[in-house]
C-alpha positions as CSV (number, residue, x, y, z in Angstrom):
1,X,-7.6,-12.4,-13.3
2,X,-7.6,-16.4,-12.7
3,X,-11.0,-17.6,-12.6
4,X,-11.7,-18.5,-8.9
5,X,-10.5,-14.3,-8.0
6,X,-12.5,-13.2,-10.9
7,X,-15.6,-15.1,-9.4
8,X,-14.7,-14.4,-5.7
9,X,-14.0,-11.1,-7.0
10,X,-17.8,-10.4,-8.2
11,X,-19.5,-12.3,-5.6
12,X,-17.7,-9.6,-3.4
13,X,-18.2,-6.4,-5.6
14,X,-22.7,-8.0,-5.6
15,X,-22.4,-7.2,-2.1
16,X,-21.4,-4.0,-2.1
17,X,-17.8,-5.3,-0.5
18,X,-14.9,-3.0,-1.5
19,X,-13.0,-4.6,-3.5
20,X,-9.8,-3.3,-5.4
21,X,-8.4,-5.2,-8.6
22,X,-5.1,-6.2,-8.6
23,X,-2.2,-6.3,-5.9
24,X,0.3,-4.2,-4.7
25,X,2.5,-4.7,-7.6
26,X,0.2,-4.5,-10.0
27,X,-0.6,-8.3,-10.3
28,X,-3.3,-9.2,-12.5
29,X,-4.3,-12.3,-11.4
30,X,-5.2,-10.9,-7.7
31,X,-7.2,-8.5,-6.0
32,X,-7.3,-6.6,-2.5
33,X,-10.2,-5.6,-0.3
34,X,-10.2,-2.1,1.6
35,X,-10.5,-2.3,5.4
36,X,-11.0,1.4,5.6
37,X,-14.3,1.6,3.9
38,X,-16.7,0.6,6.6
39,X,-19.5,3.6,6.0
40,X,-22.7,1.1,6.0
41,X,-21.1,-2.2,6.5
42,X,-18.2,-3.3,8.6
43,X,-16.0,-5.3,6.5
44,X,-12.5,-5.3,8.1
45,X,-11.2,-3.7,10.8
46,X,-7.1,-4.8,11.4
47,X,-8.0,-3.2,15.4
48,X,-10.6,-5.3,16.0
49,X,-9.8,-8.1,18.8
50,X,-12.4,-10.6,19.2
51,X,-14.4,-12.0,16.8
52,X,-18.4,-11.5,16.8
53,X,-21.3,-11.4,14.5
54,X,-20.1,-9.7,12.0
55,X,-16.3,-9.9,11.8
56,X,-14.4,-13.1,12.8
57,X,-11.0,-12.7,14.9
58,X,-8.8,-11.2,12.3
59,X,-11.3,-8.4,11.8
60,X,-12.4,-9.8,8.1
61,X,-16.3,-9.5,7.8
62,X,-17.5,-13.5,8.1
63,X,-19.2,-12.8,4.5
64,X,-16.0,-12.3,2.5
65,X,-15.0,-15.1,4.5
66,X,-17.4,-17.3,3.0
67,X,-16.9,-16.2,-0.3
68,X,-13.5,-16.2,-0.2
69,X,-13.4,-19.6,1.2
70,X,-15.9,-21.4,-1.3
71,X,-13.5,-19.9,-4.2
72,X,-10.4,-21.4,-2.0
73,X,-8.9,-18.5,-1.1
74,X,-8.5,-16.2,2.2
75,X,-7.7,-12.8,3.3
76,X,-5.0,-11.4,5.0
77,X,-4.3,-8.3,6.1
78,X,-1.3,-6.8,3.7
79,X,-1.1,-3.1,6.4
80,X,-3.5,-2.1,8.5
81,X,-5.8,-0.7,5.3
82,X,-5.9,-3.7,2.9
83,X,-6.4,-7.0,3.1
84,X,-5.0,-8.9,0.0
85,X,-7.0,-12.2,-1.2
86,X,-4.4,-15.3,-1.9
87,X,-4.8,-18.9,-2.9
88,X,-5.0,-21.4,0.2
């Protein structure tokens, strides 16, 4: 995994966010984050519509956001289930 994944990648995992290595086809320099494990903490939600406290408009938790962002990368939701992590 590149370095700016790897560290976005255990910043993420520190917070308890669920994080899955690698992509869809099995890239190793990437990893994807589960919108369907929201037990304790809403992290994504692809339904949600307008942004809050806790998620922004896309439904991605404004915590990943900033982790995400100060590795410069972003989330997007890949299906409804997973968002996948790319370079901006």
């Amino acid at each position: 995994m590149q370095k700016n994944y790897k560290l976005a990648f255990n910043a993420l995992k520190k917070i308890g966010c669920p994080v899955i290595e690698g992509g869809y086809n099995d890239e190793e320099h990437m990893f994807r984050i589960s919108g369907e494990e929201n037990h304790t903490v809403q992290w994504a939600d692809y339904d949600h519509i307008i942004g809050d406290s806790v998620l922004d408009d896309f439904g991605v938790n404004h915590e990943i956001n900033k982790i995400l962002d100060k590795h410069g990368l972003f989330a997007e939701w890949q299906n409804p289930g997973v968002l996948s992590v790319c370079e901006i």
